[in-house]
N, C-alpha and C positions, 0 to 999 in steps of 0.2 A: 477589807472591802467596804463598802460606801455603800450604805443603806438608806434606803428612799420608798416612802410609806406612801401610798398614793390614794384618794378619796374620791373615786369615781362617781358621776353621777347613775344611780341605779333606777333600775326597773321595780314595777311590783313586786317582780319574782327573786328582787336582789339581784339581779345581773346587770353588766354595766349597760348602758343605753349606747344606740350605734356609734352616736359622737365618741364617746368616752371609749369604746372599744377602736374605732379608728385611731385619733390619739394618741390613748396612753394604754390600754389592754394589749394589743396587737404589735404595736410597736415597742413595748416595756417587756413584752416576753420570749423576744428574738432571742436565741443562744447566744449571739454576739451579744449583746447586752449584760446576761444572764451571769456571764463569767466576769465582769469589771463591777458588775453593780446585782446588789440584795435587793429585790424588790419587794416589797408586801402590796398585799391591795385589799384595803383596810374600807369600816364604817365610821359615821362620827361615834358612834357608839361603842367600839372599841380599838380604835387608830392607837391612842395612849399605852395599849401595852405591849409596844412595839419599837423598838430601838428605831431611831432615826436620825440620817445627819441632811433631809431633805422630807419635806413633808409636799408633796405636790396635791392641790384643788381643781376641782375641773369645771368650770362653769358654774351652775348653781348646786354642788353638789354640798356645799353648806349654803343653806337655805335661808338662816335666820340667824339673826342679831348671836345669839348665846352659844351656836354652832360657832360661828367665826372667834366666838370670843375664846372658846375653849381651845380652838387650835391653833389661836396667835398667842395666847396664854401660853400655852405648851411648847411653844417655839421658841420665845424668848426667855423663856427658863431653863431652858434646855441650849440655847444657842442653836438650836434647827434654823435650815433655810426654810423659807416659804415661798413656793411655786403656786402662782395660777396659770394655768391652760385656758383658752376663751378661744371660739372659733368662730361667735358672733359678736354685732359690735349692738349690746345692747343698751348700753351708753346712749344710741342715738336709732329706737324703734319706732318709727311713727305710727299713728293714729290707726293708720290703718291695716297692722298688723293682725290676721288672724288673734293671738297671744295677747296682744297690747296692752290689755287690761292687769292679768298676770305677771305678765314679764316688765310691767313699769312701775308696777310697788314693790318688783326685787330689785330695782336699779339701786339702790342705794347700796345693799348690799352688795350689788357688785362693784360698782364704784369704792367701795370700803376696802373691798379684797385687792383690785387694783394698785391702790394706794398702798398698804400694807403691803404687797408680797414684795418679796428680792428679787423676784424675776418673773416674767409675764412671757409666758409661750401662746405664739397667736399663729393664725395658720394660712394669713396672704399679708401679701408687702403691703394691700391697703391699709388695711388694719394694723397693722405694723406701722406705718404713716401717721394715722392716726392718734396713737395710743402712746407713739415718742413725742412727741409734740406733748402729752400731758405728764407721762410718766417717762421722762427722758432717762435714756442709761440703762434700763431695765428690759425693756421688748429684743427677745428673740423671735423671730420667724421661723418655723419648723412645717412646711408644709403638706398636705395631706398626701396618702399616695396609696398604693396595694398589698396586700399580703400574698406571698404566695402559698400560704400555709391553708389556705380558706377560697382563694382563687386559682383557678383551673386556668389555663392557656389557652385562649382561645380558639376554635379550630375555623379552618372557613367552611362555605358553606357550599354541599358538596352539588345541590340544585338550586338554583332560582324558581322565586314560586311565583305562578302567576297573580297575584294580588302584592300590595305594598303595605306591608303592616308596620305602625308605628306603636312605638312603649313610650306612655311615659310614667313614671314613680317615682313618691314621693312622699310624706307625711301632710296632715291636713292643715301644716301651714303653708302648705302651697296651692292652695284652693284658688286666691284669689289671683293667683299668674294664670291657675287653669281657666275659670270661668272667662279673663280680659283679655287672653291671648290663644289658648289651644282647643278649645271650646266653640268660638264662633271661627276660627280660622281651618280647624277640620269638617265642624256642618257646612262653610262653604267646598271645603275641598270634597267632601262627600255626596253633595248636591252634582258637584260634574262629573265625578268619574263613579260614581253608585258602589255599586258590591267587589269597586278591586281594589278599593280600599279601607283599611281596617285601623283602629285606635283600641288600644287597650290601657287601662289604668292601672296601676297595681298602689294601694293607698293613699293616694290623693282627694277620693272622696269615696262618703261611706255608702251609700245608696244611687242605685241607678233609676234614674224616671223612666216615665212613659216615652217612648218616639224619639229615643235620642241615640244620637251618630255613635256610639262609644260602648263598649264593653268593661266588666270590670272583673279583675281576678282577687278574689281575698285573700290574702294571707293566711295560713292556718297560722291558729290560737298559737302553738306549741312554736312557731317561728316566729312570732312577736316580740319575746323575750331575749332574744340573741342574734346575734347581727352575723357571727358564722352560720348560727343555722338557716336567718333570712338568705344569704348567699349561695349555702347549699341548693335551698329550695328554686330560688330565682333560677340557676343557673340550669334546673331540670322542669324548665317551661319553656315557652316558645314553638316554633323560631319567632324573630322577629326579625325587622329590618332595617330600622333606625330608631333613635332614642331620640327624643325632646328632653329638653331643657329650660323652656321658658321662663324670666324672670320680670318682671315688672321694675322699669327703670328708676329707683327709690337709695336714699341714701345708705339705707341699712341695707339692700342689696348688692349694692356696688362691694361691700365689704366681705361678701360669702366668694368661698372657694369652689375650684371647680371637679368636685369630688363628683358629680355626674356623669362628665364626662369620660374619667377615670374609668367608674362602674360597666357604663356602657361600654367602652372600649375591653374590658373585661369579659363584656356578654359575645364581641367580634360585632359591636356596632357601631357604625360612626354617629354623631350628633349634629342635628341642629338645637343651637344655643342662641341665645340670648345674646347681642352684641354688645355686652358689657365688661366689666373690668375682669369679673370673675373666669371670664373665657378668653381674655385676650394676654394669660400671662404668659411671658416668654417659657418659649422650649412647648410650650403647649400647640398656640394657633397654628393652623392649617393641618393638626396633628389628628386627622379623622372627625374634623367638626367643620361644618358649614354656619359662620357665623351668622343670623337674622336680626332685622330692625325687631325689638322687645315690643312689637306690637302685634296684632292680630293679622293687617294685611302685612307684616314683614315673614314672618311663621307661615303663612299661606303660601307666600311666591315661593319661599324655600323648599314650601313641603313638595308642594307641585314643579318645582324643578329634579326631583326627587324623583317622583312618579314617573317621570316623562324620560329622564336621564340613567337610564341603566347604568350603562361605562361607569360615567360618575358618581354612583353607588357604588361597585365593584370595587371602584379606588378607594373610597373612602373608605369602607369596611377592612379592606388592606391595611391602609394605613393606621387605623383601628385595632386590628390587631398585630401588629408592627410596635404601637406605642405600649399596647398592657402587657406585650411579651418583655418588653425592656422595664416598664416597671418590677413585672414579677419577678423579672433577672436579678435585678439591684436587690444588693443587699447594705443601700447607702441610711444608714441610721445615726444623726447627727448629736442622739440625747447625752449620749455616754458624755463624748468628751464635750458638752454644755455641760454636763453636771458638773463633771470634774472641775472645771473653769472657774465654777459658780464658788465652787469649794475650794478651788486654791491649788488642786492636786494635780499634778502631771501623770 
């Protein structure tokens, strides 16, 4: 059997962080998987004592110079492959990323792990695009998708309520899509139709002001650490009735997957999104998403088509849970025979 040692990036609490449990958690511990391939899910601290014919990285999950050194070290002494995982492209983060300060005195590191690994799992054909062009021969495309092991089927919904509530969630590096685009695009939408319409946050930002159009739900502590139990929880709130997506039209955006979409469609809600590359992949568009110009008034006319448009709620929600019942269906898991590949083995 084929052994592959995997180095997630972790949480505080030692658990893998959402990225890494989407990924390679969730996806590395399917039964189908389980029976072709030995997985471990190892630290840099002790990955080494661990048989390996596949050592997979995930993002910055080796952080520094002496991390990387040790487990390229161990690779080529050993003749291990080396896998990197990467789901953003931080190669090219601009200025004005939340992160940017952070995440651009790790780029070398990343760029280093690039260059050294055997193979690069990336998780849209952008980025994929991108990163053959530098690192030709080596980028597979492996894109994101659902568990059903952690996601529930969505069911529809058995009244319509009188008011139109929208969700959006997010980490706080999505602050600045919120303040430039859902933000002033809902206080106007809130300004016309008053109390029948409702915004909620669920991590996107930490504190709610004075006089402002939006609610916010916290996360308990105990669901921060793990991306099934965030899911559990998620999915035992609400209702709502459509998901935002907003993205601000940026290089390094164009490069993010459309795992939102995914989510909501999970929760049985359709989406407006962002009219960029990220929502326009095939098999995806018109899949329970109303595409919008990445601006404030493009987010506004959507949302308020929305409001005004029952029927076309109705459908899209449909079609919303139409799409996350055939994700949760599939049991299509492309790693195994990548790896094998990687390794030569039929």
């Amino acid at each position: 059997m084929i052994d592959v040692v995997v180095i997630p990036e972790m949480t505080e609490a030692e658990t893998p962080r959402p990225c890494a449990s989407i990924r390679l958690f969730l996806p590395l511990t399917r039964k189908t998987v389980n029976t072709a391939v030995n997985v471990t899910f190892a630290t840099i601290k002790n990955f080494d004592f661990y048989k390996a014919d596949i050592i997979i990285a995930h993002r910055l999950s080796l952080d520094c110079s002496d991390h990387i050194d040790k487990v390229l070290n161990f690779c080529r002494s050993r003749a291990i492959k080396f896998v990197y995982d990467i789901d953003d492209d931080f190669l090219e983060l601009g200025p004005d990323h939340v992160e940017f300060e952070k995440l651009h005195a790790l780029k070398p590191l990343v760029l280093r792990m690039l260059r050294s690994a055997d193979q690069i799992w990336v998780s849209t054909e952008i980025l994929a695009a991108r990163y053959h062009c530098q690192f030709p021969g080596k980028v597979i495309t492996i894109p994101n998708t659902l568990d059903d092991r952690i996601w529930s089927s969505p069911v529809a919904r058995t009244q319509e309520g009188a008011n139109t509530d929208f969700l959006y969630m997010g980490t706080p590096t999505h602050r600045p899509d919120f303040m430039s685009i859902i933000f002033p695009a809902f206080s106007r939408l809130e300004r016309e139709f008053k109390n029948t319409v409702n915004l909620t946050l669920i991590g996107v930002v930490d504190e709610i002001g004075l006089r402002v159009p939006y609610h916010i739900i916290k996360v308990p502590s105990a669901m921060t650490q793990s991306y099934p139990a965030f899911v559990s929880w998620l999915q035992s709130i609400g209702p709502f009735d459509i998901g935002l997506a907003p993205l601000l039209d940026t290089y390094f955006n164009r490069a993010k997957s459309n795992m939102k979409q995914l989510e909501y469609a999970a929760l049985g809600l359709p989406t407006i999104a962002a009219d960029l590359p990220p929502y326009r992949a095939p098999g995806f568009v018109g899949r329970g998403v109303v595409l919008a110009e990445p601006t404030a008034d493009g987010f506004y006319n959507a949302m308020r088509e929305m409001v005004y448009d029952g029927a076309r709620r109705h459908q899209l929600r449909h079609e919303a849970r139409r799409l996350a019942s055939e994700l949760l269906g599939s049991d299509d898991n492309p790693r195994v025979q990548i790896i094998r590949d990687l390794l030569g083995k039929a």
